[in-house]
N, C-alpha and C positions, 0 to 999 in steps of 0.2 A: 087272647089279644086284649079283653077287660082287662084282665088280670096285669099286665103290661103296662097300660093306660092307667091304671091306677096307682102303680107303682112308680112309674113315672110323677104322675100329680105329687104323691105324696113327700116324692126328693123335693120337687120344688117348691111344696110347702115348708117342710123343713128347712130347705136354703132362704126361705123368703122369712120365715118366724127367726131365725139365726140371725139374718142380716137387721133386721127391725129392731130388737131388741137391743142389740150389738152400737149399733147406732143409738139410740134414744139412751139406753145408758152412759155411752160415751159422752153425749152432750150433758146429759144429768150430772156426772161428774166429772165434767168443767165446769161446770156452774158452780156445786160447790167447791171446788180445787182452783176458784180464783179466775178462770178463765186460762191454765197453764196449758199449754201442749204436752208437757213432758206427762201429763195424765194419761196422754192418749195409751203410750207405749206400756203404762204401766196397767193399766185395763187392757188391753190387748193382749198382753203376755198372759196374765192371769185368766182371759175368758179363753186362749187356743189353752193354756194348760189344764183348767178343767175339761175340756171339749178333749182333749186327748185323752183323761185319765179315762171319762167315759166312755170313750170310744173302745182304751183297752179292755174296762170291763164288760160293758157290751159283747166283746168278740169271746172274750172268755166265758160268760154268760152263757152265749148261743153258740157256742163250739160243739155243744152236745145235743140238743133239743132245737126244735124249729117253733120263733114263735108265735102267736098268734096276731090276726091282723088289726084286729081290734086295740090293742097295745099299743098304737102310732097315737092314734088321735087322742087317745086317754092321755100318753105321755107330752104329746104336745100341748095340751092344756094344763101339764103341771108344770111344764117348763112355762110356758108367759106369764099362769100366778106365780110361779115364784121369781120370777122377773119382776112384776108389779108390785112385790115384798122388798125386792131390791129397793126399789125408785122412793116406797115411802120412807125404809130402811135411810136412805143418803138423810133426810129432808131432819134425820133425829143422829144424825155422827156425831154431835158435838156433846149430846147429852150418854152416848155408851164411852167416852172417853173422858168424857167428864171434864170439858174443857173451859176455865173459865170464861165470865161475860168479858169481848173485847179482845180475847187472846186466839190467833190463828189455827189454823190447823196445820199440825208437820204431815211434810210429806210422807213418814213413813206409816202415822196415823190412817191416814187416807188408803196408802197401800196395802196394810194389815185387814181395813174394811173393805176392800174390794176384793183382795184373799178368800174372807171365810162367807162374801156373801154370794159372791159370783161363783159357789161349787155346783150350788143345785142347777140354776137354769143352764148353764156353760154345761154342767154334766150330764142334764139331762140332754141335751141336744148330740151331745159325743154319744152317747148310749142309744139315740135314736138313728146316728148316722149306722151303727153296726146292724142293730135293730132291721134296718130296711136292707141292708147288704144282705143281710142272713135271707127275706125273706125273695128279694132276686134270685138270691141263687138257691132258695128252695123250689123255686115254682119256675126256674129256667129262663127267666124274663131274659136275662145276659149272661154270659158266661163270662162275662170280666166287670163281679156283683159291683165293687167298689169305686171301680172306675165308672160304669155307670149310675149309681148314687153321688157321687163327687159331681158328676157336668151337670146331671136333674138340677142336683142341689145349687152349683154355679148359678143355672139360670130361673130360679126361683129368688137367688138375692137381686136382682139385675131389675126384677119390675119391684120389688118393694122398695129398693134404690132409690128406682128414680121417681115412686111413688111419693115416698114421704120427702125429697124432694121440694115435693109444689105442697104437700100439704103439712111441712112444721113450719112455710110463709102462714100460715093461718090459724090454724090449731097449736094449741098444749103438747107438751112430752107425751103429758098421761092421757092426751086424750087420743095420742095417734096411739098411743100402746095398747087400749081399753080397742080400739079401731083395730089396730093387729089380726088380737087373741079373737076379737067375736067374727072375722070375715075368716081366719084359716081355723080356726076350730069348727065353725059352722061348714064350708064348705068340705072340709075332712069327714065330718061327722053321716054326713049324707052319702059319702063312698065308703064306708064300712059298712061291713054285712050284720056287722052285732049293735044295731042303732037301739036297741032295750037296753042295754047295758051303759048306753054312751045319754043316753036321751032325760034323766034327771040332770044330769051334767049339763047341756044343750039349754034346755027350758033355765037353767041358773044362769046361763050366761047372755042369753035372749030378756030375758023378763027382768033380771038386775042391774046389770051392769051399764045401758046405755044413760041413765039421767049420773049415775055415780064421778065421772071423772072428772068435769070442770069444777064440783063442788070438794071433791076430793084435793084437787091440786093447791085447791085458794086455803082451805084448811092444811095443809103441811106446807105452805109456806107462812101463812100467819105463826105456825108453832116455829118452823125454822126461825124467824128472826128474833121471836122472843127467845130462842136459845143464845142468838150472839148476844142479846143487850136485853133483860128485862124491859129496860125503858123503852126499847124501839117499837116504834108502833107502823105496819105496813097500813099504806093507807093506799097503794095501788100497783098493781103489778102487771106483766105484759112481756110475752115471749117475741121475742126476734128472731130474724134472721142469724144474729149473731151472738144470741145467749138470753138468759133473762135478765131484765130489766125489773129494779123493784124504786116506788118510790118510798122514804121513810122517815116519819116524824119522830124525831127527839128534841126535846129539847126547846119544842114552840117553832124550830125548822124542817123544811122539806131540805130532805137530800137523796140524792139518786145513785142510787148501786146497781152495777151490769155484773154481773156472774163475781156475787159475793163483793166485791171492790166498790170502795166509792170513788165513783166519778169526781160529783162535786156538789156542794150544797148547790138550790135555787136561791136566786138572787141574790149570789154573797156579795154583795155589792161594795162594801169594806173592804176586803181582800182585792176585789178584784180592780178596784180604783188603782191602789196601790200597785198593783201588779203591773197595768197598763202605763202609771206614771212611770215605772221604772223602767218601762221595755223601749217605750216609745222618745225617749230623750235618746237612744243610743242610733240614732240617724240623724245627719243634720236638719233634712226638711223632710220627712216623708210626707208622701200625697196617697200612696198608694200600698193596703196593706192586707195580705194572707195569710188569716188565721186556720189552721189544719187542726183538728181535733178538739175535744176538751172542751166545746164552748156554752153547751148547757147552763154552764154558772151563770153566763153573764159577762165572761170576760170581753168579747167580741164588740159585746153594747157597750163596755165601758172606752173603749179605743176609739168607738164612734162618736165618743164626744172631744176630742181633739179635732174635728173637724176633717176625717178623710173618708176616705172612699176604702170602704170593709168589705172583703170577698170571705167565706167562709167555706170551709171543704169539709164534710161530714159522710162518711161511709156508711154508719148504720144509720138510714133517714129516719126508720122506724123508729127507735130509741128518741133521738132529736124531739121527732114531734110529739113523743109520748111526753118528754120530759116541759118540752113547751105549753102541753097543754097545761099543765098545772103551775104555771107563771100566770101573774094577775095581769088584767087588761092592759093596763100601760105600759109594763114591761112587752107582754107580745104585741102590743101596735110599734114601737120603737122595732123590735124587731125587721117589719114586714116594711115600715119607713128608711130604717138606716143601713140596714145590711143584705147583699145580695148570697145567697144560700144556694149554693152546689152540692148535693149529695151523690158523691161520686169518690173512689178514691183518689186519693192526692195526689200518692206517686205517679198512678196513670196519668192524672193530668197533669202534672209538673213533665213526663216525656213527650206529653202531645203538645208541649209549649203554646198553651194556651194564652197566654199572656207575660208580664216581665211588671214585679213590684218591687218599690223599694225595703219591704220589710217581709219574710215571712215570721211566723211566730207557731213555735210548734209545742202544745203543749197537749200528749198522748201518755205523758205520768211516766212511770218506773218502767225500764224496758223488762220487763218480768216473760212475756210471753211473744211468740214470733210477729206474731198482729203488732203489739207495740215494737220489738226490738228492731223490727224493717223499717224502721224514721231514724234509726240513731247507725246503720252503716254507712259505709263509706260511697257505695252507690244511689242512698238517697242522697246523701249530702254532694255528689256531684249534680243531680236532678234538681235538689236546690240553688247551688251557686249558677246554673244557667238560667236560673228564670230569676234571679235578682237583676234588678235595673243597674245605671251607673249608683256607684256609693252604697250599694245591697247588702243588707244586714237580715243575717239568720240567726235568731233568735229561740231559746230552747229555754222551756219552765218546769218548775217543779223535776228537776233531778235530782235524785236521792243522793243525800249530801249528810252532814254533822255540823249543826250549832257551831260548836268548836273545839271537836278532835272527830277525827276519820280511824275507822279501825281498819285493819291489810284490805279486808274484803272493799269495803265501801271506796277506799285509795285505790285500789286496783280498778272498781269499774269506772270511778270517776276520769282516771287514769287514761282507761280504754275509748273513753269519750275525746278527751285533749288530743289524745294519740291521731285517733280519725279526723277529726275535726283540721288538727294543724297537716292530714295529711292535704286537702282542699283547701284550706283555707288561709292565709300569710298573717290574718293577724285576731288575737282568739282573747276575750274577757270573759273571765269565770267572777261572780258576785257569789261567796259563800254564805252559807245558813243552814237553816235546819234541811230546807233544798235549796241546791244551788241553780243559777239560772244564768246560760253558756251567751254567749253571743260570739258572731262569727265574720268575717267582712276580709276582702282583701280590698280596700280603701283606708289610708292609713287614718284620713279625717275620718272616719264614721264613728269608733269607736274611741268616747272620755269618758276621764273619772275624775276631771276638773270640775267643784263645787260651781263655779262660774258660771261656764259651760255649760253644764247640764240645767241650771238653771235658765239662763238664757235660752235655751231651747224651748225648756216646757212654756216659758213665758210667751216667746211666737207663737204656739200653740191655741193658749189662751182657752184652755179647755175647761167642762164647767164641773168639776169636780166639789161635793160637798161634803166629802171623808179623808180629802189628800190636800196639805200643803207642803210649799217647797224646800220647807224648813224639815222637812222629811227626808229629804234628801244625804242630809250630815250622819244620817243613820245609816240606809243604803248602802252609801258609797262611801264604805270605810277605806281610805288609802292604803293603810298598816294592813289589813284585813287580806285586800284582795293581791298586794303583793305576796303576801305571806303563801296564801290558796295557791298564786300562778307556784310560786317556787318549789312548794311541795309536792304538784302536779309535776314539774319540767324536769324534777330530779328523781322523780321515782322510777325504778330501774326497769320497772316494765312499760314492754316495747306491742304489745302487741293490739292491733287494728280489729274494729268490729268490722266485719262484711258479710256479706246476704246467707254467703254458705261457709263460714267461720264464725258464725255467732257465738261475740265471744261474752257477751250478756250475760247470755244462760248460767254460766259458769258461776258467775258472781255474783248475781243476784239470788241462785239456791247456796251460796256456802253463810250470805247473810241469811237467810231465811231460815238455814241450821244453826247459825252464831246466834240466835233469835230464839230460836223452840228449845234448843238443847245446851246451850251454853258455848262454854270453852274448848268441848270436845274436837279433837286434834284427826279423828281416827279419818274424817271424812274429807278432810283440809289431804291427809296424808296418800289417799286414795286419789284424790283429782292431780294429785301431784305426781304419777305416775308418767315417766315418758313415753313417746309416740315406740319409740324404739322397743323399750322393755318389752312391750303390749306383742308387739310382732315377736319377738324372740321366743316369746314364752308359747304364741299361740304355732309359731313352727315348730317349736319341740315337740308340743302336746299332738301334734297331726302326724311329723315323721313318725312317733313311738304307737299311735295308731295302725299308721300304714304300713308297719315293718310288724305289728302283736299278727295283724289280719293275714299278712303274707305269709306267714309262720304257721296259723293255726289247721286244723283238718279244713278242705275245704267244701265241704256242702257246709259246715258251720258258718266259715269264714264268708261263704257266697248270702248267705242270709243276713248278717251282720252289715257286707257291706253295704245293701239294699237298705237297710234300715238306715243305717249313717250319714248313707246318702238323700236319704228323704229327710232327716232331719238336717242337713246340710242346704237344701231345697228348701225348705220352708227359711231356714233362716234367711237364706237370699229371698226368698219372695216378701218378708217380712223388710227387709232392706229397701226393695222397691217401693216397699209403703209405705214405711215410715218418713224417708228421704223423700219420695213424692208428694208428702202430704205437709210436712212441713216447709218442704221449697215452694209450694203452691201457694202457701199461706204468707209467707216472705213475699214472693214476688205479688201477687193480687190480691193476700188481705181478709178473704173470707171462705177460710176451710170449714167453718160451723156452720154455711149455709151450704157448703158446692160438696160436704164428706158425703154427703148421701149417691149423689151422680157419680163422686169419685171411686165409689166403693166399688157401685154396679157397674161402671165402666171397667174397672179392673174386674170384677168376676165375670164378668159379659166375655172378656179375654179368655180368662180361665175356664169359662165353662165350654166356650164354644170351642176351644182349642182340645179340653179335655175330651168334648163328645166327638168332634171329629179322628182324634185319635182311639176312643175305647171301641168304634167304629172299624175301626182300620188296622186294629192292633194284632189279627192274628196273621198278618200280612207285614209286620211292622219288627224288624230284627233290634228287639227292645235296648241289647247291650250294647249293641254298635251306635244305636242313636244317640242314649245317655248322656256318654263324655263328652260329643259333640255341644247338645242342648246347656252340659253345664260349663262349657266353654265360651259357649256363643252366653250367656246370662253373663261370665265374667266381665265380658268385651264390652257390652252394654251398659256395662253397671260403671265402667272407668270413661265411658262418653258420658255420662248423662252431666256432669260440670260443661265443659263445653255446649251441649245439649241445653240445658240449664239457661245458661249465658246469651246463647241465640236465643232462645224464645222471648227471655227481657226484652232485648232490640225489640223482636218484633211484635212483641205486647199482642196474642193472640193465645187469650186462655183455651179455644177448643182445640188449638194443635197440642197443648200442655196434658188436658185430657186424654190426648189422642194415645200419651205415653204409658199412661193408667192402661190404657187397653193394649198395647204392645207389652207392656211387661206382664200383664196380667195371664194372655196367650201364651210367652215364652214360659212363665212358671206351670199352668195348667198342663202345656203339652206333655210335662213330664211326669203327672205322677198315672194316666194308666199304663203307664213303661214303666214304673215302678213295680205296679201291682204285676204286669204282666213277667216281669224279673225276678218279683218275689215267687211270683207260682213255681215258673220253672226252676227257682232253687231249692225250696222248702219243700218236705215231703209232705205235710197237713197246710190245711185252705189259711194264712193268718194275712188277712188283709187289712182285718181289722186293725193290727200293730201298726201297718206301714202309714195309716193316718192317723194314730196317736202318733207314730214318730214324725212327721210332717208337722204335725202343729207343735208337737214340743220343740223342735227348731225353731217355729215362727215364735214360739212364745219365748224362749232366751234369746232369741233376736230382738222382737219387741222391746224387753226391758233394757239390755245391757246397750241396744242402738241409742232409744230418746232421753234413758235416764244416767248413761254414762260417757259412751263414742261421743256421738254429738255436738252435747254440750264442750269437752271438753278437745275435742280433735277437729273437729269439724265436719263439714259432708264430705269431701273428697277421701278424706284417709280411713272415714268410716265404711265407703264402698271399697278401699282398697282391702281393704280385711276381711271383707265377705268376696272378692274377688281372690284371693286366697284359698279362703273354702272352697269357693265352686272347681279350682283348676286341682285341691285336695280330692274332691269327689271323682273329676276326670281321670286322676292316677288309679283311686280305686277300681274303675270298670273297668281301664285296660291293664291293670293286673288283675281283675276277676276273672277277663276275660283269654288271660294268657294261662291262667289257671288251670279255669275247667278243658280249653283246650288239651 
């Protein structure tokens, strides 16, 4: 019964070191990956395909010999150091690729680094999951070893979830990771029988490590930023909610950057004069005006000198007030005098119809990532033209534009903007530049580009501007200029709308971002141009010529084969549920870098308890009659969740959203001790260890080909129609496995 008890602890250790790490890295690189979601996919694919490779060798390892117990804990403390190898590893990418000062990182850079650095701790953890299978089902603990390591392990990520949670609101990456290693290595250490062995290791991690991580982190990030710019100099830094936040002098100015990006200088008060003279003439009289995002600069205080009433909407408050504090006294008493500060998301309160202004102004930068591209669909811009007063003007800044020429990519998303915009809105003025800056109104008087006029306007104003006059204006608002922009916008052939779960951003902002790092190259341009159709034809051939090799072959072969195909089938749909949940999550309410940790444990919390109740029940349980069912019922699911989707907006209730984490998480878990139990009775030797390398190799060409290609380029729906494909491919195969052995 010890013996039980301990083997249990030890899954959940390992699900709980897995799930930690897994996390903290993933936020680590978004940070430096710009803040992109499509990282996500691309570290997830590569941390399940090492966690598989070592899972395989693992099973091959302990196929022959049984090993010792002492080996868990030893391994688990080589997997978190070489986790903590990763995390300083990121903080120096730019110096092993040799990138110059000023110049981005490509995304395939980034991906090539998480490749070769994510093998060790990913493979250690897969090598640990066989590891403890071996040693269940040496010592009798379950007769179905896998299945019970897989639920242990489930509910071991489920409190470190919701652990870190509450505590990366307070703490560093590296200080909860340093927190991790020393609370499941210690506690591991004290349930091994061989603690001589483990116990210099112990005393290293006890007596070193705790004053190292805060001092640690502020040293690799002072080196990270002298790798982007020699000149830059970090003069203050501060983890959020919603990424890191760094402040940084160049140049004799502070400027503030959120996960790699700048925000916006402090007090660019030049810029931002100008910015507000131009926004603010395009209403006849505003009284009443809401600024959403971006306002760190200073732009918000510059509006408030035209004499209105400034409401401002700020989601990460932390970042805000970090950035304020290093504004000088008059700037932050202006603040606390002229403008009223909500930190709250927008969109939520733009549906709770909080109020009705004549102006909003939205300026959240380059729709590069789901966080910003959820201001530029077609469902914010309905949330906005309702909470505009009579003569309402929406207002968009800094849109990535061209001085003067647009290359496809840049015309396409500009494109995709006019598109949405005129589908809401009767009448639309684009101001081109280096960015262009949208305005939007169905009032035919709100929007001129009569010199007169707009003059006229700023002059009732009468604003006390000491960097802006109105002879500024002949610049601005070039006649020739801005017809030219509309026309080349109205004629360009493409038709297609941004929306919550068709983002079609994504798309065009990565083919600039490769027209950028790599040139002229066609190959990538030629790849996203692939149709929706092709995609289908190609993946039904390659499944009939599957299901007709399998029907054909001997079948005790054929029945092992398909147990496998099917679990990596499984994983790719459980990998669909995630990806798809965690970016809709982050469209609809904004902050998946704060809520990935809950969402994660909420989905294994599914999975494990669904798994332990069925490894429980499983020799009672007619494995291959269940199968086709469970991977029919996950198809059915997976083509509601858009509807599914669409109601939760309405009723803007992120814990029933949660709620789906944990229902998808449970349908995928139930299946895989039905898998194990499937593979026993087909296979003559114990390989259970394969059927979870093959589950995560699903999840992990799920992962990448879901965020880094479907996605972007098809959108949600047709991205679950494709894995609703495979799941009812899996379903053929069991009731022809099952017609088989029959």
């Amino acid at each position: 019964m010890q013996q039980r008890w301990t083997l249990k602890f030890y899954a959940m250790c390992l699900g709980a070191a897995s799930m930690g790490v897994q996390i903290l890295l993933l936020r680590q690189f978004m940070t430096v990956f710009y803040g992109n979601e499509i990282i996500i996919g691309a570290v997830l694919s590569l941390w399940l395909l090492w966690i598989g490779v070592g899972s395989y060798v693992g099973q091959r390892c302990w196929a022959t010999k049984s090993p010792a117990q002492f080996l868990f804990p030893a391994g688990l403390f080589l997997s978190i150091l070489s986790a903590i190898g990763v995390y300083v590893a990121t903080k120096f990418v730019r110096l092993f690729y040799h990138i110059p000062y000023g110049e981005f990182l490509a995304y395939s850079d980034v991906v090539l680094f998480a490749c070769w650095t994510l093998f060790l701790p990913a493979g250690l953890f897969g090598f640990l999951f066989a590891l403890l299978a071996r040693l269940c089902r040496d010592t009798g603990a379950h007769s179905e070893a896998a299945g019970f390591v897989y639920a242990y392990e489930a509910l071991g990520t489920v409190i470190v979830g919701l652990l870190f949670t509450v505590m990366l609101m307070f703490f560093s990456n590296l200080v909860c990771l340093f927190t991790l290693g020393l609370l499941l290595f210690g506690l591991a250490f004290f349930l091994t029988r061989n603690k001589s062995l483990l116990a210099p290791i112990f005393l290293f991690v006890v007596v070193l490590i705790p004053p190292v991580p805060h001092k640690l982190e502020d040293y690799l990030l002072h080196k990270y930023w002298a790798t982007v710019d020699e000149s830059f100099r970090l003069k203050d830094w501060r983890f959020t909610r919603f990424g890191q936040a760094s402040i940084i002098e160049w140049g004799g100015e502070l400027f503030l950057y959120q996960n790699g990006i700048k925000v916006s200088a402090l007090s660019n008060t030049i810029d931002n004069q100008s910015q507000a003279a131009t926004l603010l003439v395009q209403h006849p009289n505003p009284e009443k005006i809401l600024c959403i995002e971006g306002n760190s600069g200073g732009l918000a205080l510059e509006c408030a000198k035209f004499h209105l009433d400034i409401d401002v909407m700020e989601l990460d408050g932390d970042m805000f007030r970090f950035a304020r504090s290093h504004l000088d006294s008059v700037a932050a008493h202006a603040w606390e005098k002229s403008i009223r500060l909500f930190i709250t998301d927008a969109r939520r309160a733009l549906k709770q119809k909080l109020s009705t202004w004549d102006m909003i102004i939205l300026n959240v930068g380059a729709p590069t990532t789901a966080a910003s591209n959820r201001y530029y669909t077609r469902r914010f811009f309905q949330l906005a033209k309702a909470s505009l007063a009579e003569n309402g003007v929406l207002a968009i800044c800094f849109f990535p534009a061209g001085e003067n020429f647009l290359g496809d990519e840049l015309l396409e998303l500009n494109k995709t903007l006019w598109n949405t915009l005129n589908s809401e809105f009767s009448h639309i003025l684009a101001l081109p530049g280096e960015t262009a800056t949208y305005f939007a109104s169905n009032a035919p008087q709100s929007l001129v580009t009569s010199l007169p006029d707009i003059e006229h306007r700023y002059a009732a104003r009468n604003p006390t501007l000491a960097h802006f006059a109105p002879s500024m204006y002949s610049y601005i608002y070039q006649n020739d200029r801005i017809s030219e922009f509309a026309a080349l916008l109205s004629t360009s052939p493409q038709q297609r709308l941004n929306s919550d779960f068709n983002p079609a951003s994504y798309i065009y902002d990565f083919l600039i971002w490769h027209k950028i790092m790599r040139g002229a190259d066609q190959t990538v341009s030629r790849v996203f141009a692939i149709p929706f159709s092709t995609v289908v034809i190609f993946l039904s051939v390659i499944l009939i010529v599957l299901v007709f090799l399998l029907y054909f072959t001997p079948a005790r072969w054929a029945a092992v084969q398909r147990v496998r195909l099917s679990a990596a089938i499984i994983g790719f749909c459980g990998m669909t549920f995630s990806v798809i949940l965690l970016l809709a999550f982050q469209t609809l309410f904004g902050y998946i870098y704060a809520w990935i940790g809950v969402a994660m444990a909420v989905y294994m919390a599914g999975m494990g308890g669904a798994s332990l109740l069925v490894t429980e029940k499983v020799m009672c349980t007619q494995s291959d009659k269940s199968l086709p069912w469970l991977l029919f019922l996950a198809g059915i699911v997976l083509l509601l969740l858009m509807p599914i989707f669409t109601l939760l907006d309405r009723l803007d209730m992120p814990p029933l959203y949660i709620g789906l984490f944990f229902m998808s998480g449970a349908l995928i878990g139930t299946t895989f001790p039905l898998l194990c139990r499937s593979l026993t009775s087909a296979a003559s030797r114990m390989e259970l260890g394969t059927i979870y390398a093959s589950d995560v190799l699903g999840g992990a060409i799920g992962a990448f080909v879901i965020s880094s290609f479907l996605v972007p380029l098809y959108g949600f729906f047709k991205t679950v129609l494709l894995t609703t494909i495979l799941c009812f491919t899996g379903c053929v195969l069991f009731i022809i496995r099952g017609k088989r052995i029959q």
